[in-house]
C-alpha positions in Angstrom: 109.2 101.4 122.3 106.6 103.0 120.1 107.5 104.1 116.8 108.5 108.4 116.9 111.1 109.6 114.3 114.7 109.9 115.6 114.1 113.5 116.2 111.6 112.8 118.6 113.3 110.7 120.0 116.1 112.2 120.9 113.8 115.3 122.6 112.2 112.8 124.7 115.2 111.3 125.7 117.0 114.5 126.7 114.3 115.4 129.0 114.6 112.2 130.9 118.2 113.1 131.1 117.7 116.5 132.5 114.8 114.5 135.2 117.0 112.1 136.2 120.0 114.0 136.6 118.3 116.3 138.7 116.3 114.0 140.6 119.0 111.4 141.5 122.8 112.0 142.1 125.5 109.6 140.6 126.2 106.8 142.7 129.8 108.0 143.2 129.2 110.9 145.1 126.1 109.1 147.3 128.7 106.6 148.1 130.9 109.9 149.1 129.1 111.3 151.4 127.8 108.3 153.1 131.0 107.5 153.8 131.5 111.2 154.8 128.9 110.8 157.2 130.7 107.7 159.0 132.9 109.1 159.4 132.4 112.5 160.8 132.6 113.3 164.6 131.5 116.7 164.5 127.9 117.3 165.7 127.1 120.1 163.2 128.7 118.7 160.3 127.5 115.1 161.1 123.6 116.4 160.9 124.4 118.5 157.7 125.3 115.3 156.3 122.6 113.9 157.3 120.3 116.2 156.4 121.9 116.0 152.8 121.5 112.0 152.7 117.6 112.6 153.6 117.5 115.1 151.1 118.5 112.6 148.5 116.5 109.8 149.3 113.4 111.9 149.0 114.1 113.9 145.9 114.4 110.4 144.0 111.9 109.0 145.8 109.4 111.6 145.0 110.7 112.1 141.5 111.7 115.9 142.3 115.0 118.3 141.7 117.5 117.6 144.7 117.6 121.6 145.0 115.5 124.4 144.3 118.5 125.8 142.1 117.8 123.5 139.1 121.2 125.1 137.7 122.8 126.3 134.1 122.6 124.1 131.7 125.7 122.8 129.7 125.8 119.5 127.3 129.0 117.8 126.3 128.1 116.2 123.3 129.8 113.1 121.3 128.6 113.2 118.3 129.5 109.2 115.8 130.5 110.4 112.2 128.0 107.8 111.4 124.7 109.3 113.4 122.1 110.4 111.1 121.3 113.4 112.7 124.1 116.3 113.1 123.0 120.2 112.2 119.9 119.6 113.9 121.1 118.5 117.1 121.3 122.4 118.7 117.6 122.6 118.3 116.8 119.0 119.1 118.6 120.4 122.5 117.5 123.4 123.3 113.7 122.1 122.3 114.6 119.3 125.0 115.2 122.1 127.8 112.1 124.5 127.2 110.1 120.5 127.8 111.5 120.0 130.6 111.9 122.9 132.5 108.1 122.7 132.1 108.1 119.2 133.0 110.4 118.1 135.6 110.0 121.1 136.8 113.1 123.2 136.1 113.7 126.5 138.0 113.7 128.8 134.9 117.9 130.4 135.5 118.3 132.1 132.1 118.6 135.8 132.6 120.1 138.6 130.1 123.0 140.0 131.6 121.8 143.7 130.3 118.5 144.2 131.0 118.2 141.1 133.9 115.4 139.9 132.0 115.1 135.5 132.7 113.8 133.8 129.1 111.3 131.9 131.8 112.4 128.5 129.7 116.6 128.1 130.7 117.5 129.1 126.5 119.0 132.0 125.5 122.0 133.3 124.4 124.4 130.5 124.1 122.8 128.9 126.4 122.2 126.2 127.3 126.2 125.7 126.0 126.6 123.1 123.9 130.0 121.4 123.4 131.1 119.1 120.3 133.1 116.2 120.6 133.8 114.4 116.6 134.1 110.5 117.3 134.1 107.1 115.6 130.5 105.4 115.3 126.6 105.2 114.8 125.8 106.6 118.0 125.3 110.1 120.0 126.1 110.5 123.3 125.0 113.5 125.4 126.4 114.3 128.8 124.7 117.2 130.5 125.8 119.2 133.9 123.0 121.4 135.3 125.1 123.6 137.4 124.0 126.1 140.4 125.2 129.1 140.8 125.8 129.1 144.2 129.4 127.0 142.8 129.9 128.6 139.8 129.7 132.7 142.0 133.3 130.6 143.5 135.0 129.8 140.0 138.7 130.9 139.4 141.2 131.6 136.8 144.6 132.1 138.1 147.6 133.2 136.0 150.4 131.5 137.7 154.2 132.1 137.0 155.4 129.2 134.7 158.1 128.7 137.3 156.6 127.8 140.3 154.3 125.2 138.0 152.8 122.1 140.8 153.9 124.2 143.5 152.0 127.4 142.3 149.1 125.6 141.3 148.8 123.8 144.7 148.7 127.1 146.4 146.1 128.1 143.8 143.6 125.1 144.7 143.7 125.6 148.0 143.3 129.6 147.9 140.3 129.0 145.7 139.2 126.4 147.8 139.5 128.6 151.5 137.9 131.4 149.6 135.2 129.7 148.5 134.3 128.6 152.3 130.7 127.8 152.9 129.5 129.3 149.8 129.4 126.6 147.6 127.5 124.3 149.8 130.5 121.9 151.1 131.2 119.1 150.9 132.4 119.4 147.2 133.9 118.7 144.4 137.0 120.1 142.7 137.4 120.2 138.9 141.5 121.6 137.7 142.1 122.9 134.6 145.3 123.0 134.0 147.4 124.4 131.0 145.8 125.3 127.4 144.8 129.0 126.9 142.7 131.1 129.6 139.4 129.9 127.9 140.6 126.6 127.7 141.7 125.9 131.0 138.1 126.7 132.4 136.5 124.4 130.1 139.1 121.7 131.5 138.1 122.4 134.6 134.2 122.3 134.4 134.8 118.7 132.4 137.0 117.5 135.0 133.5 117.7 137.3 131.7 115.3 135.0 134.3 112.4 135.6 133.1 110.1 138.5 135.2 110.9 141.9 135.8 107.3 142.5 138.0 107.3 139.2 141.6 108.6 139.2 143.6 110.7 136.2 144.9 108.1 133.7 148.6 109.6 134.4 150.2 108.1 137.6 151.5 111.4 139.3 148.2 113.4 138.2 146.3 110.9 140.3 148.6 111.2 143.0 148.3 114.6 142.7 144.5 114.8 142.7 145.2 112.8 146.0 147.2 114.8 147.8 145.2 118.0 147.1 142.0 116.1 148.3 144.2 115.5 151.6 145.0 119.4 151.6 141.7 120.5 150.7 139.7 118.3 153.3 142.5 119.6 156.3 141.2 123.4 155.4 138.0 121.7 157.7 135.5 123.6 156.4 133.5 121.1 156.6 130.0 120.1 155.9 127.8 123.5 155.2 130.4 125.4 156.8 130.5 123.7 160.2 133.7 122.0 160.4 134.7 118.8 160.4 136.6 116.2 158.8 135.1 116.2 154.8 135.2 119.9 153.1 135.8 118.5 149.7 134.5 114.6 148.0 137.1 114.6 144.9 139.7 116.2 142.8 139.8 115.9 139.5 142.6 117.1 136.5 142.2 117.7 133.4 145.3 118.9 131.5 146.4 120.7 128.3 149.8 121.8 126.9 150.5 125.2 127.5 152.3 127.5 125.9 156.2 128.2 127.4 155.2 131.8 129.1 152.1 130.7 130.3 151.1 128.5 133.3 147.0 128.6 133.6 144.8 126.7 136.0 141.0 127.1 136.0 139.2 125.7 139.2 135.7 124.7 139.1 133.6 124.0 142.0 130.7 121.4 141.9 128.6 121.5 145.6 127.7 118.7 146.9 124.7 117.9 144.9 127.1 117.1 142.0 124.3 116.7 139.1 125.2 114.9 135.9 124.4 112.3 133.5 124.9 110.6 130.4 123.0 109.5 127.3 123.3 107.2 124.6 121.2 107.0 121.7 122.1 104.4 118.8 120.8 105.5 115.7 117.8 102.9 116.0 116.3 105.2 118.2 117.3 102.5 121.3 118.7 104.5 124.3 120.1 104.3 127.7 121.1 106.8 130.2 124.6 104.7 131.1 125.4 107.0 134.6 122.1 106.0 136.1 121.6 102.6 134.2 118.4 103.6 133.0 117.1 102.2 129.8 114.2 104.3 127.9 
């Protein structure tokens, strides 16, 4: 590793973050929809499947995005009370994007609401959003989610009456789900927020999408839950693209939050099927290692 300053560092590191992560999916969800495809026994949905498995294999093969829609950026970041760098780190980031939308290429997806202007480098306001997380240690670790917008057009909020509580927000996953149909490029993923305040429960449900589908809620009857929803999701048969079949969604995943006593919110965010994220570590020695794709750089 040649000597850079941590600064550096960290820039370099974040772009090869953004290329992997939109280059090659998680191993989770290209076990998915292998499995997906085993299983399927519709003709349509089986060769959207398969078409999808191609599509992966060559992206990382050739070192290019899985999709043309190279997504929104959002970091989650967890930042060690013992990491040298901290005030900097929101133009470390940002400086990381503008490289590698350049780079990797990146589909420039920034545009001002107003005047439909796009920045042509995926910055601007707020964006790309940056979340804090205070913890323990020497070290930074940055999880990013490069979201399309063909998932987040199907993102809800519902306001559901504190009595009907599991049963109401059942009803609200699968309406969310059946509304969404095809548009979000099935089979996919389901993140729940549920709980919190109206602002909060979105953000529980976006995280939700960056836990691997292969890993259940820590609470017992959440990850039954997230179970039986898959089961009445994936009976909706949607399917693959929009063709039927037996696999409409890969995973469910909950996040939770208290709530207050007149108030029962759950926020549903879609992920398609190319799920992107990934996460970095950087020690303060400048040493790193993107862990979800067990890359050392």
């Amino acid at each position: 590793m040649r000597k850079i300053s941590l600064e550096q560092r960290i820039i370099e590191s974040v772009v090869e973050l953004l290329r992997i992560s939109e280059t090659r999916l998680p191993i989770d969800i290209i076990e998915s929809l292998k499995k997906a495809y085993n299983e399927e026994t519709e003709t349509l949905a089986k060769t959207q499947l398969k078409a999808i498995l191609d599509n992966i294999k060559y992206a990382s093969e050739k070192n290019i995005p899985i999709c043309q829609d190279t997504g929104l950026i959002t970091f989650y970041v967890k930042l060690g009370d013992e990491f040298p760098i901290r005030s900097k780190l929101n133009s470390l980031l940002i400086e990381a994007v503008k490289r590698a939308t350049e780079e990797v290429p990146l589909r420039p997806n920034a545009v001002n609401p107003w005047t439909g202007k796009n920045s042509g480098d995926n910055t601007g306001e707020y964006i790309p959003y940056i979340h804090y997380e205070l913890v323990p240690g020497d070290s930074l670790e940055i999880s990013v989610m490069p979201k399309g917008g063909g998932s987040s057009y199907v993102a809800k909020l519902y306001s559901i009456p504190p009595a009907e509580k599991v049963k109401g927000l059942k009803k609200a996953v699968i309406n969310a789900v059946y509304d969404a149909g095809p548009k979000p490029c099935p089979p996919i993923i389901v993140g729940v927020g549920v709980g919190g305040t109206e602002d909060l429960a979105m953000i529980l449900a976006k995280k939700a999408l960056l836990r691997p589908i292969n890993i259940r809620n820590e609470d017992e009857n959440i990850a039954k839950l997230e179970e039986e929803l898959l089961g009445l999701l994936n009976s909706l048969e949607i399917g693959a693209m929009g063709f039927g079949g037996k696999t409409t969604v890969l995973g469910v995943n909950i996040e939770w939050a208290h709530r207050h006593p007149a108030t029962f919110l759950v926020g549903i965010a879609i992920g398609c099927w190319a799920m992107r994220r990934g996460t970095l570590i950087i020690h303060k020695d400048g040493s790193a290692e993107i862990i979800s794709h067990g890359v050392k750089i």
